[in-house]
PDB file of N, CA, C and O in Angstrom:
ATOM      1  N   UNK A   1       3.490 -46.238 183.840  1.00  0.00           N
ATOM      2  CA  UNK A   1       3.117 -45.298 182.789  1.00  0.00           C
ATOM      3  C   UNK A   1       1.903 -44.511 183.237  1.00  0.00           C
ATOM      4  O   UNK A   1       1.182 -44.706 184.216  1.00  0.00           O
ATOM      5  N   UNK A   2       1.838 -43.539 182.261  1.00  0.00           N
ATOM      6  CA  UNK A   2       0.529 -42.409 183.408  1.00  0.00           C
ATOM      7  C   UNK A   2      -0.269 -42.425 182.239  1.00  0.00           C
ATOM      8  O   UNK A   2      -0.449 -41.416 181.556  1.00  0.00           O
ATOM      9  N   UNK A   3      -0.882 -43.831 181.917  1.00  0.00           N
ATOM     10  CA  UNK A   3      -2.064 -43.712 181.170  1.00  0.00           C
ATOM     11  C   UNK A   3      -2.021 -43.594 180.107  1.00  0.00           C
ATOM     12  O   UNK A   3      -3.012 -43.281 179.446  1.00  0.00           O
ATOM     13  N   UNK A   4      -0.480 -43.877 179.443  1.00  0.00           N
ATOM     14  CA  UNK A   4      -0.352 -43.487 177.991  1.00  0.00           C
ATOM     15  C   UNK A   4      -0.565 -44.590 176.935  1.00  0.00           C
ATOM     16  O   UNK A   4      -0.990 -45.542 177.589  1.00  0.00           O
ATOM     17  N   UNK A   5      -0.495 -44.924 175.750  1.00  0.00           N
ATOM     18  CA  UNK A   5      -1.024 -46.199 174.997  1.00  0.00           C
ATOM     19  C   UNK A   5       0.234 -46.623 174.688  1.00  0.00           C
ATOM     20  O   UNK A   5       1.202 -45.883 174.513  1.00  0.00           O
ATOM     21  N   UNK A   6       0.222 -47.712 174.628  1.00  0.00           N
ATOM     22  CA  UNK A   6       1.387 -48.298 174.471  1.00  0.00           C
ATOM     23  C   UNK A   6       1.751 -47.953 172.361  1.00  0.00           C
ATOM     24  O   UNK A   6       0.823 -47.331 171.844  1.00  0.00           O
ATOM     25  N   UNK A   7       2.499 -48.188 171.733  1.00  0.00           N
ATOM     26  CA  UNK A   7       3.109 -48.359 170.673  1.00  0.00           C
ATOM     27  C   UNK A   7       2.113 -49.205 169.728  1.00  0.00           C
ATOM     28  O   UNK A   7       1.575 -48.787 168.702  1.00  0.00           O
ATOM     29  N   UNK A   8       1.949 -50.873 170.475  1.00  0.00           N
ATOM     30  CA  UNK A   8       1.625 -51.291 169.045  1.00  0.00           C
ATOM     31  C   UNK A   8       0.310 -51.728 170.161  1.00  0.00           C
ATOM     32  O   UNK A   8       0.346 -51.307 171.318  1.00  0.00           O
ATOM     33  N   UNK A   9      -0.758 -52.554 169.703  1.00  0.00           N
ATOM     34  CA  UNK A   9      -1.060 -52.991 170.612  1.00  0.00           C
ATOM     35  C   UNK A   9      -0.797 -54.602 171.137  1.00  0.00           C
ATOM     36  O   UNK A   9       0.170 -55.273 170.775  1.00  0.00           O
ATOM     37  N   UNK A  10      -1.953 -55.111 172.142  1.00  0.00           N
ATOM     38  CA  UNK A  10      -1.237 -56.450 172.781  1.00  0.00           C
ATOM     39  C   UNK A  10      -1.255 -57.384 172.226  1.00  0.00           C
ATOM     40  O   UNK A  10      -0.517 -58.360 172.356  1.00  0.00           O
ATOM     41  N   UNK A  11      -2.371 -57.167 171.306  1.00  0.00           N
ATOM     42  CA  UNK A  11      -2.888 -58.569 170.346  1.00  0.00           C
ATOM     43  C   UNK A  11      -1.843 -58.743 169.498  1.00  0.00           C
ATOM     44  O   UNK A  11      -1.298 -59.839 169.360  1.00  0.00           O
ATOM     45  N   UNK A  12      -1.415 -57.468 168.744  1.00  0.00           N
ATOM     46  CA  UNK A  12      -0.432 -57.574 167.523  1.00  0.00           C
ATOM     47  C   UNK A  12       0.990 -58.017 168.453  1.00  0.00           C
ATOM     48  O   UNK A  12       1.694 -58.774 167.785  1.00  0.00           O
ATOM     49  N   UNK A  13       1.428 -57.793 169.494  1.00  0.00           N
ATOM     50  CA  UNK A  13       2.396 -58.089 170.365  1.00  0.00           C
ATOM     51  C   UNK A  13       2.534 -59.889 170.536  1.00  0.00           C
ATOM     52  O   UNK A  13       3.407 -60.743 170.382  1.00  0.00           O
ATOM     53  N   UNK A  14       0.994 -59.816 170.975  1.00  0.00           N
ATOM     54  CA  UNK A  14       1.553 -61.186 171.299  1.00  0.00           C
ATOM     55  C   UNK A  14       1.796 -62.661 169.852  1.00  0.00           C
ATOM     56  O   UNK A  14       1.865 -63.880 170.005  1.00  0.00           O
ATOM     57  N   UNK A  15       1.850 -61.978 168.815  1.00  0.00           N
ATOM     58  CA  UNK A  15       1.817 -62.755 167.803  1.00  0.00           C
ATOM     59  C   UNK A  15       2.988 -62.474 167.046  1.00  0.00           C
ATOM     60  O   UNK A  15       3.135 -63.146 166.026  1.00  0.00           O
ATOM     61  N   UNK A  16       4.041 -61.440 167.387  1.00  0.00           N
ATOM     62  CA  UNK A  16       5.359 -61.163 166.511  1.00  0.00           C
ATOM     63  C   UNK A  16       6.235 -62.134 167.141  1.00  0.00           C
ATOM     64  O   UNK A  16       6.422 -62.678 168.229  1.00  0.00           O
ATOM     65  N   UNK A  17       6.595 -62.107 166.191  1.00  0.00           N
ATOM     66  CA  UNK A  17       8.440 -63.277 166.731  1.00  0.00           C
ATOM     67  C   UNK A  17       9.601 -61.941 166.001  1.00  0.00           C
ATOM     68  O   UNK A  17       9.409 -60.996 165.236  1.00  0.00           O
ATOM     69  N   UNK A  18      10.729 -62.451 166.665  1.00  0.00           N
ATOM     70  CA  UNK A  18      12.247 -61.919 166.226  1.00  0.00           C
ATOM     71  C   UNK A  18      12.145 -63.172 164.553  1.00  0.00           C
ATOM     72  O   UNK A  18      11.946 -64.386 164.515  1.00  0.00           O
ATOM     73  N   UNK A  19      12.390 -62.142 163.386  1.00  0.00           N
ATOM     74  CA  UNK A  19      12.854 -62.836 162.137  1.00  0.00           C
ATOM     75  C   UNK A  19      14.086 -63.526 162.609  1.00  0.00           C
ATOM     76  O   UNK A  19      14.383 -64.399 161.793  1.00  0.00           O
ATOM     77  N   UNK A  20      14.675 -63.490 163.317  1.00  0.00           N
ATOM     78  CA  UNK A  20      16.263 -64.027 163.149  1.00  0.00           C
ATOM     79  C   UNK A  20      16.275 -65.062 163.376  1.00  0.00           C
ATOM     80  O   UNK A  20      16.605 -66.024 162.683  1.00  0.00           O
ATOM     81  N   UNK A  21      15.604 -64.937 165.248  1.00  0.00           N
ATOM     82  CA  UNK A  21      15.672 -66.616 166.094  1.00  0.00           C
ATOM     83  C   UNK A  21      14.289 -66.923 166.042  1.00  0.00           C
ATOM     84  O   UNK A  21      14.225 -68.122 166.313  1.00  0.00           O
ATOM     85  N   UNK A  22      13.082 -66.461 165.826  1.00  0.00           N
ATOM     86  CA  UNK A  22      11.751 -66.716 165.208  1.00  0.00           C
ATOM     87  C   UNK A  22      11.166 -66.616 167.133  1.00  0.00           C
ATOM     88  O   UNK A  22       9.981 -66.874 167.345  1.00  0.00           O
ATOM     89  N   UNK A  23      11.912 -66.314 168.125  1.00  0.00           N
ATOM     90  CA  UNK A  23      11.463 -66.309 169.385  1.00  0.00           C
ATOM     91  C   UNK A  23      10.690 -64.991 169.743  1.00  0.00           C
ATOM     92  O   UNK A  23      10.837 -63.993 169.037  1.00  0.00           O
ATOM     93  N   UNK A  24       9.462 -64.987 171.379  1.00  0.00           N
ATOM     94  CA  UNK A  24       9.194 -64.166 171.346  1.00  0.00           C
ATOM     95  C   UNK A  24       9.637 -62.812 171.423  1.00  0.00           C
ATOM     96  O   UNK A  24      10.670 -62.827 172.093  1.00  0.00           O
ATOM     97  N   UNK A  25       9.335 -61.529 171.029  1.00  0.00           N
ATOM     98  CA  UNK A  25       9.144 -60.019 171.189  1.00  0.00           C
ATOM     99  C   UNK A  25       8.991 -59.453 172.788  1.00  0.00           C
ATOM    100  O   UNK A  25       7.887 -59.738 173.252  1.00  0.00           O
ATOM    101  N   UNK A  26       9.586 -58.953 173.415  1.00  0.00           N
ATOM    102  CA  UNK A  26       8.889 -57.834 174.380  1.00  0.00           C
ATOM    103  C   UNK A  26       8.701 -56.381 173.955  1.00  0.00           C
ATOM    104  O   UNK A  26       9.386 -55.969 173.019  1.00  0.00           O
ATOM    105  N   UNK A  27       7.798 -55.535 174.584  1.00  0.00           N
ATOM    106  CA  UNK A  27       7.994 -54.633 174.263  1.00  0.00           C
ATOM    107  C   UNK A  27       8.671 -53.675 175.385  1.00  0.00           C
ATOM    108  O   UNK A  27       8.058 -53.700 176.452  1.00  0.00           O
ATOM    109  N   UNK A  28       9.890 -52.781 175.352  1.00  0.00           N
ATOM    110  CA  UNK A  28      10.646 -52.236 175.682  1.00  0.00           C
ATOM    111  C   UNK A  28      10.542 -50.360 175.495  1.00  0.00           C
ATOM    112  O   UNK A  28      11.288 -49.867 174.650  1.00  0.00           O
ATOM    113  N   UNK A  29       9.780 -49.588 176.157  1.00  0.00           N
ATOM    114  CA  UNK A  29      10.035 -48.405 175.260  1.00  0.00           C
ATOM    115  C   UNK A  29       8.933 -48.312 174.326  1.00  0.00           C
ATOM    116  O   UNK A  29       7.717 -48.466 174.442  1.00  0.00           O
ATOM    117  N   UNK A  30       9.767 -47.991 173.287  1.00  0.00           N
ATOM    118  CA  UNK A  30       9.491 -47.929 171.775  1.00  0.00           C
ATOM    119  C   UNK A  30       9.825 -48.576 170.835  1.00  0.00           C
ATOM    120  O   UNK A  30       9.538 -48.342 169.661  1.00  0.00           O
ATOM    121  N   UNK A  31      10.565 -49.594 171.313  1.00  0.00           N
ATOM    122  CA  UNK A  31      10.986 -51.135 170.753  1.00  0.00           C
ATOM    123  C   UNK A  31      10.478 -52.318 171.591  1.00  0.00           C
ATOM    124  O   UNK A  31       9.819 -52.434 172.624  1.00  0.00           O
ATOM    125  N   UNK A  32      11.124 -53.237 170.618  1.00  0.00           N
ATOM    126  CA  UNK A  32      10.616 -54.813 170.678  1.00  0.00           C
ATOM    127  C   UNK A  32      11.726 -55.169 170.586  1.00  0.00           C
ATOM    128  O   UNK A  32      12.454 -55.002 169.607  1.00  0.00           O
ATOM    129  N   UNK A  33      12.043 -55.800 171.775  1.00  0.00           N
ATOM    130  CA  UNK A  33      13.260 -56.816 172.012  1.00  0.00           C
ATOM    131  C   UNK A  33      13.165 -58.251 172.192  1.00  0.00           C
ATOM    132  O   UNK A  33      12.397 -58.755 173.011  1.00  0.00           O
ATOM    133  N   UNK A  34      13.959 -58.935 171.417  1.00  0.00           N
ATOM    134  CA  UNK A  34      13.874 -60.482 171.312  1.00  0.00           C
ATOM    135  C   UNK A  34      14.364 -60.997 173.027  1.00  0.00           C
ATOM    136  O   UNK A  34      15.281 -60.550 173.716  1.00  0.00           O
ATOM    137  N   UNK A  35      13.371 -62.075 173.339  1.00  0.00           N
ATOM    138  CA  UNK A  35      13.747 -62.464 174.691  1.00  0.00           C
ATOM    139  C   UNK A  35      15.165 -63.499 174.314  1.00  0.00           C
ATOM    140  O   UNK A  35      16.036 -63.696 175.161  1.00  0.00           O
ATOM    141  N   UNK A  36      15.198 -63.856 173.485  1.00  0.00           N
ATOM    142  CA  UNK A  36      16.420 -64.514 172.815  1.00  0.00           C
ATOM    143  C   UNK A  36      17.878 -64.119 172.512  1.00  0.00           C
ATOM    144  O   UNK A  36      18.702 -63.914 173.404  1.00  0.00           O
ATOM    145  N   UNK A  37      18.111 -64.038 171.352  1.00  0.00           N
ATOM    146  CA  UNK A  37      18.731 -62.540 170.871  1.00  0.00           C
ATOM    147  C   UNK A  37      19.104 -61.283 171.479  1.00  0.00           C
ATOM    148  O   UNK A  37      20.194 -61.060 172.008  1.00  0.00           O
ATOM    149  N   UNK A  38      18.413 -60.705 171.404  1.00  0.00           N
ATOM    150  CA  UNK A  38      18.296 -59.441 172.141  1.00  0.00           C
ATOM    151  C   UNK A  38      18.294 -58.434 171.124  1.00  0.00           C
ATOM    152  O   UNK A  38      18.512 -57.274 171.472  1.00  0.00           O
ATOM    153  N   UNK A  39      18.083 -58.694 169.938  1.00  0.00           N
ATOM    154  CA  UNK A  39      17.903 -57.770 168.395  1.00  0.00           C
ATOM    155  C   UNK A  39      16.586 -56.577 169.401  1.00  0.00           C
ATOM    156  O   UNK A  39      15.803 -56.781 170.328  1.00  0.00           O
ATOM    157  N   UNK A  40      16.826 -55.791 168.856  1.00  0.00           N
ATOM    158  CA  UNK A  40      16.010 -54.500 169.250  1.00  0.00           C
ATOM    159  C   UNK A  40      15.316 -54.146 167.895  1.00  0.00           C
ATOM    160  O   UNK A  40      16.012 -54.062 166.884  1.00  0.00           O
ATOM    161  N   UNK A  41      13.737 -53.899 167.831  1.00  0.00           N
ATOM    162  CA  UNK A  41      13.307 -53.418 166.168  1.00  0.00           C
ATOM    163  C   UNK A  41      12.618 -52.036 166.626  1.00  0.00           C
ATOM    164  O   UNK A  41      11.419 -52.310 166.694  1.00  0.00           O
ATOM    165  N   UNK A  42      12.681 -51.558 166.748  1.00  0.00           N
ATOM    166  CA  UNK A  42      12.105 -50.006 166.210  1.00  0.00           C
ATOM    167  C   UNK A  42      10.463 -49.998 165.874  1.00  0.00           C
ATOM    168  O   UNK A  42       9.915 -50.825 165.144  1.00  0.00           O
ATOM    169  N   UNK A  43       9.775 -48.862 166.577  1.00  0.00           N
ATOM    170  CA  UNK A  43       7.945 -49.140 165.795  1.00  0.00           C
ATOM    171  C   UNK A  43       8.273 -48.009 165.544  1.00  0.00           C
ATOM    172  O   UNK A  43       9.145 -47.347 166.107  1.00  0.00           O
ATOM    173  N   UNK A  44       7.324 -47.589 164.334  1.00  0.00           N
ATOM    174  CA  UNK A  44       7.254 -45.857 163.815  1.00  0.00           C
ATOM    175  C   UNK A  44       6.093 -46.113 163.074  1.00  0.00           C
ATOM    176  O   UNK A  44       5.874 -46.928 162.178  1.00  0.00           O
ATOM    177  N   UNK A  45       5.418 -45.302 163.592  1.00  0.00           N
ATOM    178  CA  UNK A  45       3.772 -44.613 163.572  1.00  0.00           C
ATOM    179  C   UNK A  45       2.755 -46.274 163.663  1.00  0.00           C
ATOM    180  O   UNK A  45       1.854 -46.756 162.976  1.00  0.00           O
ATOM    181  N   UNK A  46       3.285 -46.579 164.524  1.00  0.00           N
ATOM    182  CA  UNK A  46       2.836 -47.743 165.027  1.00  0.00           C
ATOM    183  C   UNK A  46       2.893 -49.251 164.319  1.00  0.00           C
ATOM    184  O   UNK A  46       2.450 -50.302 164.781  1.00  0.00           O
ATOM    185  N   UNK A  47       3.292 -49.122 163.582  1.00  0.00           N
ATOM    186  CA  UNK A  47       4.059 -50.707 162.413  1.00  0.00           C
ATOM    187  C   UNK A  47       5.942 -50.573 163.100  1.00  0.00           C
ATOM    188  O   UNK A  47       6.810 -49.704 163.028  1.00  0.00           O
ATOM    189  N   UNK A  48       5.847 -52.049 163.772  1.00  0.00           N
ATOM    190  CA  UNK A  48       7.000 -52.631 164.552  1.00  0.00           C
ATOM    191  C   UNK A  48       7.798 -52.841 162.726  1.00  0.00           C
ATOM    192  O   UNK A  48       7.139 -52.893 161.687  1.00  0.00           O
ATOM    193  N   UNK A  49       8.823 -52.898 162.797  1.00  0.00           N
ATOM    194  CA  UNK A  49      10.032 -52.583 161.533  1.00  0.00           C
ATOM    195  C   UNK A  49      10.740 -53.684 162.208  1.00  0.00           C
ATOM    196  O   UNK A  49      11.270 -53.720 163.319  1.00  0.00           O
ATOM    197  N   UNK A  50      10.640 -54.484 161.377  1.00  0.00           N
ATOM    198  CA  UNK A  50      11.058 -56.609 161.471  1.00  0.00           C
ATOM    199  C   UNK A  50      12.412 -56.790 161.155  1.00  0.00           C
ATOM    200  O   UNK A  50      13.063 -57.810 161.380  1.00  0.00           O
ATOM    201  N   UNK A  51      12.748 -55.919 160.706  1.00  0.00           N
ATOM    202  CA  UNK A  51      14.125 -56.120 159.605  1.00  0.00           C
ATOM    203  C   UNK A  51      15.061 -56.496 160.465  1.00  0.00           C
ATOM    204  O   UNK A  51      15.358 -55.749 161.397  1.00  0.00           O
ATOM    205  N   UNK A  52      15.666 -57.696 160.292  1.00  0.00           N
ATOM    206  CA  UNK A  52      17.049 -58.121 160.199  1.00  0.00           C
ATOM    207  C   UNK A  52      18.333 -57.126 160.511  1.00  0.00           C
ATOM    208  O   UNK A  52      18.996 -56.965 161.536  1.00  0.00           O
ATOM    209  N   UNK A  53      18.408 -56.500 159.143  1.00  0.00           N
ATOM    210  CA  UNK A  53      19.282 -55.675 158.816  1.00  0.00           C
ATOM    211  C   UNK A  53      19.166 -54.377 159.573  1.00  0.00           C
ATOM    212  O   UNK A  53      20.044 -53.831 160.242  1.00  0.00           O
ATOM    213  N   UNK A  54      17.806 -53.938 159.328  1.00  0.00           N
ATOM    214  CA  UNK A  54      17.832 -52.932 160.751  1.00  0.00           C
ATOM    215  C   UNK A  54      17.536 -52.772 162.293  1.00  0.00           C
ATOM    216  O   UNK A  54      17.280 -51.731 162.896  1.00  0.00           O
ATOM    217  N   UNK A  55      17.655 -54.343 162.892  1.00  0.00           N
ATOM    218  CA  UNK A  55      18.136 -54.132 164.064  1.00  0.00           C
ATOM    219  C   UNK A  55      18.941 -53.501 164.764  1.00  0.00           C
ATOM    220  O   UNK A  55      20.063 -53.177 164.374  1.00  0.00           O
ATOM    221  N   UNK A  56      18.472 -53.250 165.875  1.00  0.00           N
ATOM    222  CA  UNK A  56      19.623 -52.749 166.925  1.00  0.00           C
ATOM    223  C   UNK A  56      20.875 -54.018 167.284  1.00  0.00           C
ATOM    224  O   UNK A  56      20.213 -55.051 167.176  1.00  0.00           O
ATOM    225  N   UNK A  57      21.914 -54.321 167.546  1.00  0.00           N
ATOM    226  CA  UNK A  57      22.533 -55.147 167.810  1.00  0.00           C
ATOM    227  C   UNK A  57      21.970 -55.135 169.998  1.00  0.00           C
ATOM    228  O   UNK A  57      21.408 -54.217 170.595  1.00  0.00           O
ATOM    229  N   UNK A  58      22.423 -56.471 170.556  1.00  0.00           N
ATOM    230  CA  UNK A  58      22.400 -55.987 171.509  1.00  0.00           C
ATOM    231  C   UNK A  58      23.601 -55.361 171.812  1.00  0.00           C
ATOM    232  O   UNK A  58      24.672 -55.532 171.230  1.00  0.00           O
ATOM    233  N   UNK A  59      23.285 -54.351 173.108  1.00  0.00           N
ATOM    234  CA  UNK A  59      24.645 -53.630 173.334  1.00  0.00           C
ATOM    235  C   UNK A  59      25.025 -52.352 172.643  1.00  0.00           C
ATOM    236  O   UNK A  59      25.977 -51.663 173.009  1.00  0.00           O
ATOM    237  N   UNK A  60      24.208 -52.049 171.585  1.00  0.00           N
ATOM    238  CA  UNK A  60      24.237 -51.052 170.701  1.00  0.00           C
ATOM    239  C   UNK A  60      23.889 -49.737 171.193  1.00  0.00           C
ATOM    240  O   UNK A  60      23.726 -49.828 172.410  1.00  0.00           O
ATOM    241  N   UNK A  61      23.709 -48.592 170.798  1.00  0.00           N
ATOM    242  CA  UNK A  61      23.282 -47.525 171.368  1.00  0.00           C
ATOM    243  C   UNK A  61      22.001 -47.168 170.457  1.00  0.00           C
ATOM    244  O   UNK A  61      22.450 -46.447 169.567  1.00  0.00           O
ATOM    245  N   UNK A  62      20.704 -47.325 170.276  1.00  0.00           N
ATOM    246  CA  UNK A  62      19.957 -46.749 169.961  1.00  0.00           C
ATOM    247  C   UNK A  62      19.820 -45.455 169.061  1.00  0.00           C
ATOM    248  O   UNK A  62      19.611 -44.395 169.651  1.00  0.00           O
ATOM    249  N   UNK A  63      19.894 -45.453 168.028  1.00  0.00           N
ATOM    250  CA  UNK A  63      19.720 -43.797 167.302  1.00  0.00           C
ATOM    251  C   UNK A  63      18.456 -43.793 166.664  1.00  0.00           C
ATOM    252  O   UNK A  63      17.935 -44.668 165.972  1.00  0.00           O
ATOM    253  N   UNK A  64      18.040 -42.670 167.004  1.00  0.00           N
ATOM    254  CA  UNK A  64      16.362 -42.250 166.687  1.00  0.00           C
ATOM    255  C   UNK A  64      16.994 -41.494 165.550  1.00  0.00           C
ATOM    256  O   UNK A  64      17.935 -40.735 165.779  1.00  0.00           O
ATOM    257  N   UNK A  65      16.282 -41.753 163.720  1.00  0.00           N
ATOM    258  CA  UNK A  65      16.364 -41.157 163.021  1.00  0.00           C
ATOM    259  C   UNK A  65      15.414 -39.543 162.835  1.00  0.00           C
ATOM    260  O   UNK A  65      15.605 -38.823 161.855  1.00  0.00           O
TER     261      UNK A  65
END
C-alpha cells in the first residue's frame, strides 16, 4: 500500500470475531474475512457491519452499494 490508512484500525481489528463461527477477522480490502468461514463483512465510513445476514457468502461476488 502507498501509505494509505487502512479501514478500521488494528486495535479495533484485533478484537472482532465473525458473529457466526465467533473466529478471528482478517482484513481484506475493504472487508473482514473470517479465517474460518470465510463470511466477508463490509466497513462503511469506518464501522465493520457484523451482520450475519449481510454477509458476503464465500464465493460470492462482492456488490458495493
Amino acid at each position: 500500500m502507498s501509505g494509505a490508512n487502512p479501514p478500521i484500525s488494528s486495535e479495533l481489528l484485533e478484537i472482532l470475531a465473525c458473529p457466526a463461527c465467533k473466529t478471528s477477522v482478517k482484513l481484506d480490502g475493504d472487508r473482514l474475512v473470517c479465517d474460518s468461514c470465510g463470511r466477508r463483512y463490509r466497513i462503511e465510513n469506518g464501522i465493520p457491519i457484523m451482520l450475519i445476514d449481510e454477509a458476503e457468502q464465500p464465493g460470492s461476488v462482492p456488490s458495493d452499494s
